[in-house]
CHARMM internal coordinates of N, CA and C (Angstrom, degrees):
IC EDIT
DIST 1 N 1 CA 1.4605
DIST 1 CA 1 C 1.5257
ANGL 1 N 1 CA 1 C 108.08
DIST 1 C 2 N 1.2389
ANGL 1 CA 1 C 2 N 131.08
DIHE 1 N 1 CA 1 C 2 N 158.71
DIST 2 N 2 CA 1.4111
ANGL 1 C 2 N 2 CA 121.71
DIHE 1 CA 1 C 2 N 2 CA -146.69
DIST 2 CA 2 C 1.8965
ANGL 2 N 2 CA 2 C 85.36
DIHE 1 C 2 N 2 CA 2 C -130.10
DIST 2 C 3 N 1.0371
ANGL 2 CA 2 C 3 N 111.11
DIHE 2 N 2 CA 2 C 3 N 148.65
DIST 3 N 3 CA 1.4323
ANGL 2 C 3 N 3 CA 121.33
DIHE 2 CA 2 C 3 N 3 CA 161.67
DIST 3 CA 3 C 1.9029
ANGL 3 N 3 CA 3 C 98.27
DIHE 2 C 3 N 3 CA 3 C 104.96
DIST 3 C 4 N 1.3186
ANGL 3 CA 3 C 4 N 111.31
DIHE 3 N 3 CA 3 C 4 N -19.63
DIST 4 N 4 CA 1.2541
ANGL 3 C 4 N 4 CA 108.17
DIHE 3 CA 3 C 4 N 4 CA -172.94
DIST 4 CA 4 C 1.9668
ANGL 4 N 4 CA 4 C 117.20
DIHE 3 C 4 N 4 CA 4 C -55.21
DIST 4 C 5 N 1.0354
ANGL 4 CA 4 C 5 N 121.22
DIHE 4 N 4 CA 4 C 5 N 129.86
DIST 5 N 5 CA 1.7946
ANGL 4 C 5 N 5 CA 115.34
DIHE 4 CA 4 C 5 N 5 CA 177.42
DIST 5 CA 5 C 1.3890
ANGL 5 N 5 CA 5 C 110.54
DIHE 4 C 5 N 5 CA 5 C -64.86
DIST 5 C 6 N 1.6956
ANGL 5 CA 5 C 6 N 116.15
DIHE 5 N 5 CA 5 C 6 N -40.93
DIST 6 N 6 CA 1.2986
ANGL 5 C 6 N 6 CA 104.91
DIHE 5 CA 5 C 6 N 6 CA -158.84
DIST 6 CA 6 C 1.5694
ANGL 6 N 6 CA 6 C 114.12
DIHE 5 C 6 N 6 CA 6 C -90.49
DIST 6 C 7 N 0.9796
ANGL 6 CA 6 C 7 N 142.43
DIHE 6 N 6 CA 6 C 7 N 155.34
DIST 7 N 7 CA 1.4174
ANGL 6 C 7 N 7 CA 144.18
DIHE 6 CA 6 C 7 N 7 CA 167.25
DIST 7 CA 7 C 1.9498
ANGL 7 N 7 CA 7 C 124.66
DIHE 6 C 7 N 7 CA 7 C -87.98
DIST 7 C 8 N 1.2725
ANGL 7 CA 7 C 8 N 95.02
DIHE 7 N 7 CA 7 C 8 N -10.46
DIST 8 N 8 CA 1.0708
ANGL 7 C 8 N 8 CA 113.24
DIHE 7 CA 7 C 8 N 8 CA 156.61
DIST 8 CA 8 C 1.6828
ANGL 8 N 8 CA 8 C 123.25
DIHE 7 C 8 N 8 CA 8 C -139.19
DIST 8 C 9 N 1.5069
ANGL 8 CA 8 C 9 N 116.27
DIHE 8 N 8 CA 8 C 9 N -161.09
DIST 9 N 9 CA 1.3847
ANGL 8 C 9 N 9 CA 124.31
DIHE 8 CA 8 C 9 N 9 CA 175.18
DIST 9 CA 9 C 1.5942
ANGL 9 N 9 CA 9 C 104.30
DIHE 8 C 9 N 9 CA 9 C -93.48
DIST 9 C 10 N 1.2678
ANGL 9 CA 9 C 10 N 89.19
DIHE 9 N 9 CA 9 C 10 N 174.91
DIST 10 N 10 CA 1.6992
ANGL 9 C 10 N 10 CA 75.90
DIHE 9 CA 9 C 10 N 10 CA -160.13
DIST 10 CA 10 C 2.0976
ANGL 10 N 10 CA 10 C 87.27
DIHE 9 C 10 N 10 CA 10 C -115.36
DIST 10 C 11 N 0.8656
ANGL 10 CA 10 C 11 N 112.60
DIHE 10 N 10 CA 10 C 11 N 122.27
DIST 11 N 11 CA 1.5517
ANGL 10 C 11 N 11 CA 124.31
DIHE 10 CA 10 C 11 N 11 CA -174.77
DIST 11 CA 11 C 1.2729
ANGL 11 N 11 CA 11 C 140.73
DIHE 10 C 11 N 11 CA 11 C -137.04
DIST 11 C 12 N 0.9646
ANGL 11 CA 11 C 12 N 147.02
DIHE 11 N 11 CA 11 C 12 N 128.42
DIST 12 N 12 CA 1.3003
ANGL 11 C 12 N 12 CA 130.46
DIHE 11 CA 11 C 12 N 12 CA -123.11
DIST 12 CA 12 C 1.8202
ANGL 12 N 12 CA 12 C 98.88
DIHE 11 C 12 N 12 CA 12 C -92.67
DIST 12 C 13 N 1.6802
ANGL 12 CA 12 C 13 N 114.93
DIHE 12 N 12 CA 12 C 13 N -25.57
DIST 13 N 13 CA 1.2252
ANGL 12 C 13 N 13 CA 128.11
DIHE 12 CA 12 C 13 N 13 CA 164.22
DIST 13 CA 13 C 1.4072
ANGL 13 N 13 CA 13 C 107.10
DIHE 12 C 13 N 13 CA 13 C -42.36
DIST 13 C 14 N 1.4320
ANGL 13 CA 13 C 14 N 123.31
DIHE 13 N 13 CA 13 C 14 N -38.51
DIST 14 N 14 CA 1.9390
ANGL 13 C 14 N 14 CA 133.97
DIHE 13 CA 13 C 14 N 14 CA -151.40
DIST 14 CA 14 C 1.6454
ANGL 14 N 14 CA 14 C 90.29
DIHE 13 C 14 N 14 CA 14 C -99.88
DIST 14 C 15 N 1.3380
ANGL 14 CA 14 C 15 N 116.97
DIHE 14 N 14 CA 14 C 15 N -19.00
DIST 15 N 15 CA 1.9499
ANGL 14 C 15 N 15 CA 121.30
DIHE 14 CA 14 C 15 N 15 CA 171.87
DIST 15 CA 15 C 1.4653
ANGL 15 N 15 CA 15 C 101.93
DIHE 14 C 15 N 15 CA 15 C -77.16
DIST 15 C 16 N 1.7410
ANGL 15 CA 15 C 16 N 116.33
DIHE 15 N 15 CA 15 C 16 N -47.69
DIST 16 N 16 CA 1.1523
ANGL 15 C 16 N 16 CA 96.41
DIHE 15 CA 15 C 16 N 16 CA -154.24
DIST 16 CA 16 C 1.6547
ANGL 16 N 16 CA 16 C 110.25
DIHE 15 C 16 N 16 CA 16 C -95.81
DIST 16 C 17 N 1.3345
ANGL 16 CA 16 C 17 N 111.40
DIHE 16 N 16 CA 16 C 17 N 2.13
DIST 17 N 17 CA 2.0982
ANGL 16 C 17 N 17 CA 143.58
DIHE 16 CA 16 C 17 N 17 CA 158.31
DIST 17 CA 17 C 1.4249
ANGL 17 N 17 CA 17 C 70.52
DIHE 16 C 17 N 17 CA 17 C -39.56
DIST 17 C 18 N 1.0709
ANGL 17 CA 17 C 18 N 93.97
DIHE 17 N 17 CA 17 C 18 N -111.20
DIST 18 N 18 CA 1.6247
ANGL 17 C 18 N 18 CA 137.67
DIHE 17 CA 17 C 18 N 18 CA -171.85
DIST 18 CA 18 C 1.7915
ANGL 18 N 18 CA 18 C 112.86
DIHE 17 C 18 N 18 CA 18 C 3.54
DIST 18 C 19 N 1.3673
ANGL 18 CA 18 C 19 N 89.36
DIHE 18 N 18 CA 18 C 19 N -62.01
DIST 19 N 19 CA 1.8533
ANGL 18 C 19 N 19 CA 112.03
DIHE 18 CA 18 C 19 N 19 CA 176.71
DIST 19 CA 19 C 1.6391
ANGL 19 N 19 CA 19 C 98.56
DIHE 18 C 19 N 19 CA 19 C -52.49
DIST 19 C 20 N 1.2842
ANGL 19 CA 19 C 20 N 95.18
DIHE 19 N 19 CA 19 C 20 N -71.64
DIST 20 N 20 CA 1.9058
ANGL 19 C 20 N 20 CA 94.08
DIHE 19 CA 19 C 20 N 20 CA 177.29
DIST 20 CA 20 C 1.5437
ANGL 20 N 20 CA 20 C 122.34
DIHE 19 C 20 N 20 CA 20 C -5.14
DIST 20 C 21 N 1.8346
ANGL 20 CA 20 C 21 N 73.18
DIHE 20 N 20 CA 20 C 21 N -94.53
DIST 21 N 21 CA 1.4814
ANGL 20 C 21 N 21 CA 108.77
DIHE 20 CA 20 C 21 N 21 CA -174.17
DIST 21 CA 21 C 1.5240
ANGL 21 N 21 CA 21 C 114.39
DIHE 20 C 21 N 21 CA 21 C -34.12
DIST 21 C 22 N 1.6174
ANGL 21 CA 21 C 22 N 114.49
DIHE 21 N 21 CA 21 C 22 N -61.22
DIST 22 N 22 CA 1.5374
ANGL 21 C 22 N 22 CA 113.82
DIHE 21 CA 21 C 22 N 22 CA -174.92
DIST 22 CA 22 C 2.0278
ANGL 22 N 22 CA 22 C 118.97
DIHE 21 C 22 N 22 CA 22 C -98.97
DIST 22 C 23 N 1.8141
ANGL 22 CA 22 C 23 N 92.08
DIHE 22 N 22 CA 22 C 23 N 4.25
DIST 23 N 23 CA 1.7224
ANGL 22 C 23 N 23 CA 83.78
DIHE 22 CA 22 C 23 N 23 CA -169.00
DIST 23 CA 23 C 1.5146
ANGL 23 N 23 CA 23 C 89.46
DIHE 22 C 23 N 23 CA 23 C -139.15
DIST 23 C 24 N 1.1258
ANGL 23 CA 23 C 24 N 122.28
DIHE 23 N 23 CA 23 C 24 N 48.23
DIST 24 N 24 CA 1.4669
ANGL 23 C 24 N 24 CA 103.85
DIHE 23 CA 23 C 24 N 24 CA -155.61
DIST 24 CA 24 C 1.7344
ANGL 24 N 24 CA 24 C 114.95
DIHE 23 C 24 N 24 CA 24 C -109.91
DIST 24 C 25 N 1.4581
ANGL 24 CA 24 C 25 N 106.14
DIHE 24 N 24 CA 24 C 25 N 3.89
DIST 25 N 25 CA 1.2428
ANGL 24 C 25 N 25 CA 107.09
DIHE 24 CA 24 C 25 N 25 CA 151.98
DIST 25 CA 25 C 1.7774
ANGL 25 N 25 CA 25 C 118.89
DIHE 24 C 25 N 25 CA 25 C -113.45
DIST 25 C 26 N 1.3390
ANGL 25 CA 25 C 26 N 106.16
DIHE 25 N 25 CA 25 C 26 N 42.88
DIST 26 N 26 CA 1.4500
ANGL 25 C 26 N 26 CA 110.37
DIHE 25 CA 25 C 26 N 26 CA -172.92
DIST 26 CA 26 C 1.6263
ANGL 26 N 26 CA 26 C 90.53
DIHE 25 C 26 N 26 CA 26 C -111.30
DIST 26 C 27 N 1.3091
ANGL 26 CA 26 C 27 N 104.58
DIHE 26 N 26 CA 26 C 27 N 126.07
DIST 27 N 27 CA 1.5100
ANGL 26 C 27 N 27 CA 128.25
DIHE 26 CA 26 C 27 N 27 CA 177.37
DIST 27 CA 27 C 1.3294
ANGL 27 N 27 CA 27 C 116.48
DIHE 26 C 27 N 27 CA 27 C -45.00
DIST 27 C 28 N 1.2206
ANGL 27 CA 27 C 28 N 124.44
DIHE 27 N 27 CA 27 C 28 N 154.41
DIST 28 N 28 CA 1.2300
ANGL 27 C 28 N 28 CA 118.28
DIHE 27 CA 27 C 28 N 28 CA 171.40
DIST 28 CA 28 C 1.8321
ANGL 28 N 28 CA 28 C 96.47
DIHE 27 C 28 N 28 CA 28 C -149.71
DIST 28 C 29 N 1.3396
ANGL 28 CA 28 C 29 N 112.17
DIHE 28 N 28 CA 28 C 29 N 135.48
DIST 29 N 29 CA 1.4833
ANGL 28 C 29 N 29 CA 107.99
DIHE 28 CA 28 C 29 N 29 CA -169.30
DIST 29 CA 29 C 1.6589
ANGL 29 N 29 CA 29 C 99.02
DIHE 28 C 29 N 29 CA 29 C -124.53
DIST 29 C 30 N 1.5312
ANGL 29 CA 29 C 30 N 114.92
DIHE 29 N 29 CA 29 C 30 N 119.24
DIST 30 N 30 CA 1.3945
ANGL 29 C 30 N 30 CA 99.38
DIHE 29 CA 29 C 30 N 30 CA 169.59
DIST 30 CA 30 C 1.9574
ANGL 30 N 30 CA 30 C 108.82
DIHE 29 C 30 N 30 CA 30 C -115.82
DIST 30 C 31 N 1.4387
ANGL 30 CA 30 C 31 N 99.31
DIHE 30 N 30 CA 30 C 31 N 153.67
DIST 31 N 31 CA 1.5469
ANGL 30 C 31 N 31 CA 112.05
DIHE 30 CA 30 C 31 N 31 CA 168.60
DIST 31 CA 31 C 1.2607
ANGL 31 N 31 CA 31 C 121.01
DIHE 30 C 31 N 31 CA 31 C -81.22
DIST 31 C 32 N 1.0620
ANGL 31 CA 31 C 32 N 139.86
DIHE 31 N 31 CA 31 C 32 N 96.78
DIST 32 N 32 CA 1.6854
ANGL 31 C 32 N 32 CA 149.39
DIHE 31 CA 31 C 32 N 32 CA 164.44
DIST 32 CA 32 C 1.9228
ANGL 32 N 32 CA 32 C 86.86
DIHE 31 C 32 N 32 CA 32 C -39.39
DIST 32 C 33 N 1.4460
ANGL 32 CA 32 C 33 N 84.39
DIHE 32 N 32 CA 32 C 33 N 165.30
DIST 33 N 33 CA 2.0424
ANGL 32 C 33 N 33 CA 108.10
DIHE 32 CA 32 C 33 N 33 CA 175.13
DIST 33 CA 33 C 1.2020
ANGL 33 N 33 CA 33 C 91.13
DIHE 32 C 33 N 33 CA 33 C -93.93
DIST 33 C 34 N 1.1725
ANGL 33 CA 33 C 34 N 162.45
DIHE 33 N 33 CA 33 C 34 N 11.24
DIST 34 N 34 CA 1.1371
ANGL 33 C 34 N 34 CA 168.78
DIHE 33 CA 33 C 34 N 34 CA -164.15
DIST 34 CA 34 C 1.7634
ANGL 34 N 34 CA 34 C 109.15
DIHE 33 C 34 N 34 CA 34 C -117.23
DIST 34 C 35 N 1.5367
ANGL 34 CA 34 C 35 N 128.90
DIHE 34 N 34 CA 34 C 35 N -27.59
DIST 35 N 35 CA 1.2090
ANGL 34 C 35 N 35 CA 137.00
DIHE 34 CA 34 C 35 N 35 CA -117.15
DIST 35 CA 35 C 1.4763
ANGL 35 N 35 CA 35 C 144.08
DIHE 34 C 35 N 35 CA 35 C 51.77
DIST 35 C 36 N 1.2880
ANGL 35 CA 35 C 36 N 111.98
DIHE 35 N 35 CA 35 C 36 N -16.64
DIST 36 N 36 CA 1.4251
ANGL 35 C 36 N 36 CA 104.30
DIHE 35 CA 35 C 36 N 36 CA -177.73
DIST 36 CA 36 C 1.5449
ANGL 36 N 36 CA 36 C 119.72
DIHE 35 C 36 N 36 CA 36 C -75.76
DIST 36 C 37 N 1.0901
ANGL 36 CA 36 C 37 N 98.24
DIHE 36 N 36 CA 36 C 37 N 172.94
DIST 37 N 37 CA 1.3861
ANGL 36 C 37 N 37 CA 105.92
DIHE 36 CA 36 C 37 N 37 CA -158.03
DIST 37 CA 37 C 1.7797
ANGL 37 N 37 CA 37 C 99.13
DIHE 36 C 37 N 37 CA 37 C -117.59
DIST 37 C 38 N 1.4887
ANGL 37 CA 37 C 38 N 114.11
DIHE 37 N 37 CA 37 C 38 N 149.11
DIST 38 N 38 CA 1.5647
ANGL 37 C 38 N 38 CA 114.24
DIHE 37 CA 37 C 38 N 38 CA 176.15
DIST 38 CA 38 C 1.2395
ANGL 38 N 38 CA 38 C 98.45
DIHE 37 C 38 N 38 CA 38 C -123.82
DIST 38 C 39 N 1.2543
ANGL 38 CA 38 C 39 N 135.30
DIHE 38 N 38 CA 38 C 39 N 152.88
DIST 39 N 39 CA 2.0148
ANGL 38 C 39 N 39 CA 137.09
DIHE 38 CA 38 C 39 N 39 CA 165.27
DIST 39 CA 39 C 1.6619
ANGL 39 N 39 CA 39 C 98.23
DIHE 38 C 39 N 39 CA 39 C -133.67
DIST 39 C 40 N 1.2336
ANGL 39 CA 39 C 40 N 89.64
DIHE 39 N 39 CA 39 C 40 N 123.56
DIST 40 N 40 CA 1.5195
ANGL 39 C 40 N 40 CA 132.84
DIHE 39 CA 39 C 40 N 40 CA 171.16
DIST 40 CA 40 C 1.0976
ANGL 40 N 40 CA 40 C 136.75
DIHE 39 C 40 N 40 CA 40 C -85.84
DIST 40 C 41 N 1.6432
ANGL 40 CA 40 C 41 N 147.30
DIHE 40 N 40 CA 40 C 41 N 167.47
DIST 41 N 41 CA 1.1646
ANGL 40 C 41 N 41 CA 139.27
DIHE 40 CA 40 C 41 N 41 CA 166.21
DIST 41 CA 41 C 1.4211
ANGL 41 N 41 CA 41 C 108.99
DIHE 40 C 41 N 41 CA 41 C -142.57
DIST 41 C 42 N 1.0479
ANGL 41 CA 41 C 42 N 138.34
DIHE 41 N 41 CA 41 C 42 N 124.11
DIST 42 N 42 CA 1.7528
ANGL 41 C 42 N 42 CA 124.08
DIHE 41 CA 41 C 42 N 42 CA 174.25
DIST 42 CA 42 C 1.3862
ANGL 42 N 42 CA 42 C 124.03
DIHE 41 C 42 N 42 CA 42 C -23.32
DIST 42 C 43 N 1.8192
ANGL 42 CA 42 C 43 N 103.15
DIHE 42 N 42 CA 42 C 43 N -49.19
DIST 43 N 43 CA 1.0444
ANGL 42 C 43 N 43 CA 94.40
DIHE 42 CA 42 C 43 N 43 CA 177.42
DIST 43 CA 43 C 1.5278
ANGL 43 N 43 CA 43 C 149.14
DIHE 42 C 43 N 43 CA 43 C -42.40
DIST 43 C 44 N 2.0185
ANGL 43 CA 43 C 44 N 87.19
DIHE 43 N 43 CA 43 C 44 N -52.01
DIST 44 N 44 CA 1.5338
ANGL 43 C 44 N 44 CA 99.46
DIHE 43 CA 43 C 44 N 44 CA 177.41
DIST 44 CA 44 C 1.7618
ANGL 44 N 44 CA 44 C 108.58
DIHE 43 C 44 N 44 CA 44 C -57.15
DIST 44 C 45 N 1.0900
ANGL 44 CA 44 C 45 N 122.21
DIHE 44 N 44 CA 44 C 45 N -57.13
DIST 45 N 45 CA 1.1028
ANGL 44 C 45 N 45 CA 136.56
DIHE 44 CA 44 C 45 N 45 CA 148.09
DIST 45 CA 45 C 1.4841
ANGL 45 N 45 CA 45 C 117.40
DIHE 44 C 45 N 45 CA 45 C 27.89
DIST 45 C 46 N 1.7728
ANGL 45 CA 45 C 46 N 90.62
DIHE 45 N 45 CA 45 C 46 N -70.91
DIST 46 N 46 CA 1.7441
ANGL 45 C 46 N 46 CA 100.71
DIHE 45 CA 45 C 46 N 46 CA -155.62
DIST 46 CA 46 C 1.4598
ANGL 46 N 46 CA 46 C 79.42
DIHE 45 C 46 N 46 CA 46 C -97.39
DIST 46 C 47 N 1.3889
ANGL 46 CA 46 C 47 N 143.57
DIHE 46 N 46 CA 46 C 47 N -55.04
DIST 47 N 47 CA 1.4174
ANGL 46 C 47 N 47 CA 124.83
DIHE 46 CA 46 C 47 N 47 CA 176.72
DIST 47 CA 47 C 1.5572
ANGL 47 N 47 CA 47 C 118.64
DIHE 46 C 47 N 47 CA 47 C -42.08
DIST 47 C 48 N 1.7432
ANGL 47 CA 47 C 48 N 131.24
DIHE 47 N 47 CA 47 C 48 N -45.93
DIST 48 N 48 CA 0.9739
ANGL 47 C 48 N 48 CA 118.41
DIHE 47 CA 47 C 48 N 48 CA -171.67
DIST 48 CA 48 C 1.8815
ANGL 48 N 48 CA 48 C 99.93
DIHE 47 C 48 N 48 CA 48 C -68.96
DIST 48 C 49 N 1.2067
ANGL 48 CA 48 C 49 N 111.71
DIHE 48 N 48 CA 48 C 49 N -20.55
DIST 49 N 49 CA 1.6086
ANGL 48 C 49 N 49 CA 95.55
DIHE 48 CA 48 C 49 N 49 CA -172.38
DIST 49 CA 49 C 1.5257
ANGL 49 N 49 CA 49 C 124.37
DIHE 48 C 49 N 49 CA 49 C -67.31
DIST 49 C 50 N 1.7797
ANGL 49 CA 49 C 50 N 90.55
DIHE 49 N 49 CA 49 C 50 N -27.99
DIST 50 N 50 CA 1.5544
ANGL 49 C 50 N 50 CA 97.35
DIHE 49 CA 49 C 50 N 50 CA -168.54
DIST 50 CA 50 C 1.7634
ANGL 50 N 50 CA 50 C 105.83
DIHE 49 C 50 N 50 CA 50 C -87.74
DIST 50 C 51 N 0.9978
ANGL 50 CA 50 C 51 N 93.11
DIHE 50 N 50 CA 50 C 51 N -14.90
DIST 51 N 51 CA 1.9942
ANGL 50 C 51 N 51 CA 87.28
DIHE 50 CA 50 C 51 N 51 CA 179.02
DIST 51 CA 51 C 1.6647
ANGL 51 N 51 CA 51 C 94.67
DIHE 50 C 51 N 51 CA 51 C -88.39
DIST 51 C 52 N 1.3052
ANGL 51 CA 51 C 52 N 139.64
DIHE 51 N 51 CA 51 C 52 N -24.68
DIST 52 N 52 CA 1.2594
ANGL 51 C 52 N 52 CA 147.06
DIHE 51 CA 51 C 52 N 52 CA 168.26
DIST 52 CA 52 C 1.7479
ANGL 52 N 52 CA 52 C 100.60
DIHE 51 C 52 N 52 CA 52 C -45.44
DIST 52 C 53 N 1.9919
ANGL 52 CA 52 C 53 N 109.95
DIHE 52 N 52 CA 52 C 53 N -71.92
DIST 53 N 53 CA 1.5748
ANGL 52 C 53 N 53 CA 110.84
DIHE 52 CA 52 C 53 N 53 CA 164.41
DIST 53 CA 53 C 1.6332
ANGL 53 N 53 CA 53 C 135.46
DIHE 52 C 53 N 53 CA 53 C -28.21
DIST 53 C 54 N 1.6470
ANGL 53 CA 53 C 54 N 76.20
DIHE 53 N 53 CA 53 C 54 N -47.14
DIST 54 N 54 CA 1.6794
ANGL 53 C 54 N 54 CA 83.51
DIHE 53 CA 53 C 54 N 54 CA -165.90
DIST 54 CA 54 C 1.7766
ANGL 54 N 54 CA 54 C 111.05
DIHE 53 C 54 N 54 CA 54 C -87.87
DIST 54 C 55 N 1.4994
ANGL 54 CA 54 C 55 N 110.09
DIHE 54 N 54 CA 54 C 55 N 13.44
DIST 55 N 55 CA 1.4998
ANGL 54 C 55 N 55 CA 123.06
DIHE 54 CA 54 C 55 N 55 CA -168.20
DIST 55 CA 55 C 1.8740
ANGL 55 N 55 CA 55 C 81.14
DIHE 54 C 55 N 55 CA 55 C -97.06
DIST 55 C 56 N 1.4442
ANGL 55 CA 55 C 56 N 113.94
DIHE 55 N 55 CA 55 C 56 N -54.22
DIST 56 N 56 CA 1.6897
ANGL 55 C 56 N 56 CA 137.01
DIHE 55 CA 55 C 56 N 56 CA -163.50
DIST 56 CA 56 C 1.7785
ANGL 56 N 56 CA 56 C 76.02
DIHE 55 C 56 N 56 CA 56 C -45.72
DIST 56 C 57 N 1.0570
ANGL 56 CA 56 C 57 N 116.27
DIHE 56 N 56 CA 56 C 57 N -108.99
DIST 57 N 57 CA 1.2812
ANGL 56 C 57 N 57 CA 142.06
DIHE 56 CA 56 C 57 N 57 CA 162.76
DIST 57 CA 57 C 1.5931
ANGL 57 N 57 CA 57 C 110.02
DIHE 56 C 57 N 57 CA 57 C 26.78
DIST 57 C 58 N 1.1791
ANGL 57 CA 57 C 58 N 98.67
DIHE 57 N 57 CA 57 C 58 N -90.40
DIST 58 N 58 CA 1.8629
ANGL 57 C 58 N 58 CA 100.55
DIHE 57 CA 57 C 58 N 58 CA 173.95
DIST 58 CA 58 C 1.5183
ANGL 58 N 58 CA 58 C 118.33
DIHE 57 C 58 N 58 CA 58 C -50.87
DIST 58 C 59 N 1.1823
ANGL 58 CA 58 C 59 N 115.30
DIHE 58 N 58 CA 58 C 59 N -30.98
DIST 59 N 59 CA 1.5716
ANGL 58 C 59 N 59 CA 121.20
DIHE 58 CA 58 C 59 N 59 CA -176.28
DIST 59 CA 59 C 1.9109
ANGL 59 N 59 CA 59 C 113.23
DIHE 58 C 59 N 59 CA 59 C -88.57
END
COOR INIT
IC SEED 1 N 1 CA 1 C
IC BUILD
């Protein structure tokens, strides 16, 4: 279809590609309801998501 911007779909899998690839040692800090605190990296991130998929997948 012609006029479209994106070259793909837009997905939250293709955000968290994306994050990796170009941000992927940029921190990410979350607050538990508890207070505690977790620190992150994109990377782990996009690996924990895709073994998360590929868990969906087989089951």
């Amino acid at each position: 279809m012609l006029g479209q911007m994106m070259h793909r779909p837009l997905l939250i899998s293709h955000l968290i590609e994306r994050a990796a690839k170009y941000h992927g040692d940029t921190p990410i800090i979350s607050r538990e309801t508890d207070g505690s605190t977790t620190h992150l990296d994109w990377k782990p991130i996009h690996s924990n998501s895709k073994r998360l998929a590929n868990t969906l997948v087989k089951s």
